[in-house]
C-alpha distance (Angstrom), angle and dihedral (degrees) to the residues before:
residue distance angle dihedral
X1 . . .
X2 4.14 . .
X3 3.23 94.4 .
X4 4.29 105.5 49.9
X5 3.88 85.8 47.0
X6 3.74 89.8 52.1
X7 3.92 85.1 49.3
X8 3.43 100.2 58.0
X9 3.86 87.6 64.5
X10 3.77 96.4 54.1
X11 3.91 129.0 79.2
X12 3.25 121.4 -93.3
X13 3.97 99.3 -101.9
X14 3.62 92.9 53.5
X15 3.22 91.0 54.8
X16 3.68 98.7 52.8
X17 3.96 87.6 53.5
X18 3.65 106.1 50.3
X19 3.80 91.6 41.3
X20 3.72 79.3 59.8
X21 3.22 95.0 46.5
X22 3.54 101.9 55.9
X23 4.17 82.6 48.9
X24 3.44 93.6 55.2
X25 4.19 95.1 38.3
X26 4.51 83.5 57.2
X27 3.50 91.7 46.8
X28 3.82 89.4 45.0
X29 3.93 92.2 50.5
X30 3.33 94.1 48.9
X31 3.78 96.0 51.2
X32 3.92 86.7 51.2
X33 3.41 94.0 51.8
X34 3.71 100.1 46.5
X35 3.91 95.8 46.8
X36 4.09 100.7 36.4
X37 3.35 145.1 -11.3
X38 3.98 114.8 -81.3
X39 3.32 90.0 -133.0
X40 4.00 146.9 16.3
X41 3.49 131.2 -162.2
X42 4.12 146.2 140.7
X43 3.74 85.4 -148.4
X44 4.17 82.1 91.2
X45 3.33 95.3 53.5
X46 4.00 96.9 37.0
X47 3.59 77.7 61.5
X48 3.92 102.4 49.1
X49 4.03 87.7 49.8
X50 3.50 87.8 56.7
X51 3.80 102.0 42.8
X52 3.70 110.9 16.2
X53 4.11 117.3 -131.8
X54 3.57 130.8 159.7
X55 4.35 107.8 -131.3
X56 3.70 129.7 -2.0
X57 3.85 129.7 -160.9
X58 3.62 135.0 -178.2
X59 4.25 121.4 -168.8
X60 3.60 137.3 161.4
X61 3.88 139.7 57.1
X62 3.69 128.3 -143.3
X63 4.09 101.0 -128.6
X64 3.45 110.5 176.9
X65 4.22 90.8 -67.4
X66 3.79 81.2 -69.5
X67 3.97 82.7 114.3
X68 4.06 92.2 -147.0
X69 4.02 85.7 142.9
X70 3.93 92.8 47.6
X71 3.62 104.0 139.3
X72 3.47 103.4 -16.9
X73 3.90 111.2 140.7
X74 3.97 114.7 -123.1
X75 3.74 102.2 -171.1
X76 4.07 127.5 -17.5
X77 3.66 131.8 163.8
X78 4.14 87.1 -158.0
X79 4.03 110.4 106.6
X80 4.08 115.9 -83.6
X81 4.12 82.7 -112.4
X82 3.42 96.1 65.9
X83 3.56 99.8 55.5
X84 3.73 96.6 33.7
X85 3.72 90.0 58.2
X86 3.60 87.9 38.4
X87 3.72 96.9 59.6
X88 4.07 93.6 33.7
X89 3.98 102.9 53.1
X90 4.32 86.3 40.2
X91 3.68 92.4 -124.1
X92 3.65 87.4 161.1
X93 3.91 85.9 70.2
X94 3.93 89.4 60.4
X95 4.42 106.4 25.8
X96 3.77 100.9 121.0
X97 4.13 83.8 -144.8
X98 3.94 93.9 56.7
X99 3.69 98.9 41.3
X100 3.93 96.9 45.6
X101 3.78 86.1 54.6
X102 3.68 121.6 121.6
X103 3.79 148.9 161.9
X104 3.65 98.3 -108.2
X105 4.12 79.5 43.1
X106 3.73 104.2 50.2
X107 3.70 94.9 155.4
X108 3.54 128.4 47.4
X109 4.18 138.4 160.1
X110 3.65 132.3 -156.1
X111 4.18 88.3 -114.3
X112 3.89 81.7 64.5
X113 3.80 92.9 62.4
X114 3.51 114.5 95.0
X115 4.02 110.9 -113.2
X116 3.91 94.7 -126.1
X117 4.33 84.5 61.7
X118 3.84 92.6 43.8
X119 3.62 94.5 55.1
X120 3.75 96.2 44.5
X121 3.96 119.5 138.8
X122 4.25 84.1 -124.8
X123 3.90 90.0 52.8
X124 3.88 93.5 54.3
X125 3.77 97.8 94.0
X126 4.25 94.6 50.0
X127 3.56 87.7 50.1
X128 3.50 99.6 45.3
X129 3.72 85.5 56.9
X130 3.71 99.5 54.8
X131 3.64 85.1 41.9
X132 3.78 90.3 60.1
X133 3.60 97.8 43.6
X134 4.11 88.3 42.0
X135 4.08 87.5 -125.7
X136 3.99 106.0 167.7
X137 3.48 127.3 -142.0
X138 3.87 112.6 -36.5
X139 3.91 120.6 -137.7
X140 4.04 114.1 -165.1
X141 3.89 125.3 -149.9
X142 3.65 93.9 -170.4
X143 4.11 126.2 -164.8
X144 3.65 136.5 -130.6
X145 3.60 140.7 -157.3
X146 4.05 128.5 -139.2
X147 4.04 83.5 -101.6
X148 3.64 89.6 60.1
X149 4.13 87.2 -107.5
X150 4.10 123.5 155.7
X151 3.91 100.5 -123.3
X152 3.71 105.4 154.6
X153 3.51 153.7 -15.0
X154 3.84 155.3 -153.1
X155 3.72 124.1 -132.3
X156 3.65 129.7 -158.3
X157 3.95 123.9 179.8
X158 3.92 124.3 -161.7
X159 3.82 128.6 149.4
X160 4.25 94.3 -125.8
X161 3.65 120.9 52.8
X162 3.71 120.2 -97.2
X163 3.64 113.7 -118.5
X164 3.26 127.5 -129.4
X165 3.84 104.9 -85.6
X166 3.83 90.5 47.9
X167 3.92 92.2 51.3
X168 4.00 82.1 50.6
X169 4.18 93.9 54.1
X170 3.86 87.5 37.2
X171 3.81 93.3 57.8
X172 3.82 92.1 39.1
X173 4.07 88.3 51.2
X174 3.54 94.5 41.2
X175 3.85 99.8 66.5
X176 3.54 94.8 39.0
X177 3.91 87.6 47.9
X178 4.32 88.5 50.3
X179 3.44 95.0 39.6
X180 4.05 94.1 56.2
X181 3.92 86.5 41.7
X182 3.89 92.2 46.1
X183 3.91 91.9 56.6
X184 3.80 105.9 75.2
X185 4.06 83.5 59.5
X186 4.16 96.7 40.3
X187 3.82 84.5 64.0
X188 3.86 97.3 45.9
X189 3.60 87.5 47.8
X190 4.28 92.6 43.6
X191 4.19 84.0 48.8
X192 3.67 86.6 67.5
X193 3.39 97.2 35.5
X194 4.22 87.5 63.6
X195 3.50 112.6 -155.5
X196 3.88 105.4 -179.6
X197 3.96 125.4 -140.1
X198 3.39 99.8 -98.0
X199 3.62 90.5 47.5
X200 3.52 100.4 44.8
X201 3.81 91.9 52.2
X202 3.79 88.8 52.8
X203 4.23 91.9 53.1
X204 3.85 82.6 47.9
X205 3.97 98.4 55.0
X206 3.53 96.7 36.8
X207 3.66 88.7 52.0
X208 4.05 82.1 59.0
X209 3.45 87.0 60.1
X210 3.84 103.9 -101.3
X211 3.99 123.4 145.5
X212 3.59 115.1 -128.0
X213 3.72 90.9 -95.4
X214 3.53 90.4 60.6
X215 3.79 94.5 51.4
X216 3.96 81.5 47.2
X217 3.90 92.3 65.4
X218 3.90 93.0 38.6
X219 3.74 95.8 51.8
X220 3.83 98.3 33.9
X221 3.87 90.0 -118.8
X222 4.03 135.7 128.5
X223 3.96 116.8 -104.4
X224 3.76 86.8 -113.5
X225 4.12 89.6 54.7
X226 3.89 89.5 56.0
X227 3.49 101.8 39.7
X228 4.20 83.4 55.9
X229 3.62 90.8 46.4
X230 4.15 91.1 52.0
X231 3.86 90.2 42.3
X232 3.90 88.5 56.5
X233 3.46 99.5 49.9
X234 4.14 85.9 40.7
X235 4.18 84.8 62.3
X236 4.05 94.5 35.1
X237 4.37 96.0 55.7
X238 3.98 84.9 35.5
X239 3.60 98.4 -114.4
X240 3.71 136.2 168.7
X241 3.82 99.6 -143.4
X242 3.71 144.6 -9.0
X243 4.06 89.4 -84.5
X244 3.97 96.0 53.3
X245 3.82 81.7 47.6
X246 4.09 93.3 59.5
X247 3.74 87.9 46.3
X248 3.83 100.6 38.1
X249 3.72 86.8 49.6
X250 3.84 95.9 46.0
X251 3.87 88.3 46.6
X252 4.07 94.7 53.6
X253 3.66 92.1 44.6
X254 4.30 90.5 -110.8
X255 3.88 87.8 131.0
X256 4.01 130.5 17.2
C-alpha cells in the first residue's frame, strides 16, 4: 500500500509514468524469467563447495516502494512447484521465518523458530509443502530498503544449522548475489522512469557533492538551468527533495 499513498502526493504525470513503469518492469521480469536465467554465475556454487546447503533462492526487487518485484523469484534451484504454490496460497503471509523477520534481525533459520510456532494449525499447509518437495530447513538473509521496507531475500536450505560464521558469509553473499540479479530489472524499470542527459549528469554531480553552481561551471549552464534540471528528475524518480533524489537515483542504478 506504500506506494498508492505515495501517489496521491505526486502530479498527475508522474503518476501516469511510474505506474507504467512498474507495468512494464512485471512484464519485463517475467519475460526474463521465462526465456533465461536473470543471472549466471559459479560464485553459487563456489559457495556451496565451500559451505555445503541443499537449495538456494533469491526474490524480490526494491522498485521505488511501488513493490512491482514483490515476490517475484530471480533465480532458484528449488522445483517451479514450490514457489508457485508458495506465491499462490500466500504462505508468505503466515511462514513463522518471514513474518518474524526484521531489520535489527536480517537473518533468520527455521531452527530459530520456536517449536510451539512451527507446529501451529496455520503453518500446516507451508510445511506440508516443504515436506512434499523434501526441502530442509530454510535459513533467510533478508533485505531492506532506506525506509526500513522488506523488499527481498536470499534463501539457503541445509538439514544442520549454520553456525555463526557461515550465517555471516551467507548474509554478506546474499546481497551481493541479489543485487547483481536485481540489475537487469533496475534498468528496465529506470528506462521508463526517463531521466534525460542533462538530467542524469546533474543527479550524478550532485551526488559528488557539488552545489548547483558547481554543476553550473562543469556543464556550461546557468544556476537556474541546473536547479530545473534537478527539480525534473526530483518529480520523474518521485522524490521529496534534492537529497532523496541522490539516493533514490543511486539506489535504482540512474547514477553511479
Amino acid at each position: 500500500m506504500f506506494f498508492y499513498h505515495r501517489l496521491i502526493n505526486m502530479p498527475s504525470y508522474v503518476r501516469s509514468r511510474l505506474l507504467n513503469a512498474r507495468d512494464f518492469t512485471r512484464a519485463e521480469l517475467f519475460h526474463l524469467k521465462q526465456n533465461e536465467p536473470v543471472f549466471r554465475s559459479t560464485v553459487i556454487e563456489d559457495l556451496r563447495s565451500v559451505m555445503k546447503f541443499q537449495h538456494y533462492l533469491f526474490a524480490g526487487i526494491d522498485l521505488q516502494g511501488c513493490e512491482a518485484g514483490k515476490g517475484f523469484v530471480l533465480e532458484t534451484d528449488m522445483p517451479a512447484a514450490i514457489t508457485d504454490s508458495y506465491r499462490q496460497q500466500r504462505l508468505f503471509d503466515i511462514d513463522p521465518l518471514m513474518t518474524g523477520l526484521s531489520a535489527d534481525r536480517p537473518t533468520l533459520s527455521w531452527f530459530d523458530i520456536p517449536k510451539a510456532a512451527t507446529e501451529a494449525a496455520t503453518v500446516i499447509p507451508l510445511t506440508t509443502l516443504l515436506d512434499l518437495h523434501a526441502i530442509a530447513p530454510r535459513t533467510v538473509v533478508s533485505l531492506w530498503n532506506d525506509k526500513n521496507q522488506l523488499y527481498g531475500c536470499a534463501i539457503f536450505t541445509r538439514s544442520s544449522r549454520f553456525d555463526e560464521s557461515e550465517r555471516g558469509l551467507l548474509q554478506w553473499v546474499g546481497k551481493r548475489l541479489h543485487d547483481d540479479m536485481s540489475k537487469p530489472i533496475l534498468k528496465a524499470f529506470n528506462a521508463q522512469v526517463g531521466l534525460n542527459a542533462n538530467e542524469t549528469r546533474c543527479l550524478q554531480l550532485a551526488s559528488h557533492g557539488m552545489t548547483s553552481e558547481e554543476i553550473g561551471l562543469e556543464m556550461g549552464f546557468p544556476t537556474e538551468t541546473i536547479n530545473t534540471y534537478i527539480k525534473l528528475a526530483i518529480r520523474k524518480l518521485g522524490s521529496k527533495n534534492r537529497s532523496q533524489a541522490v539516493a533514490d537515483g543511486l539506489r535504482l542504478g540512474v547514477i553511479q
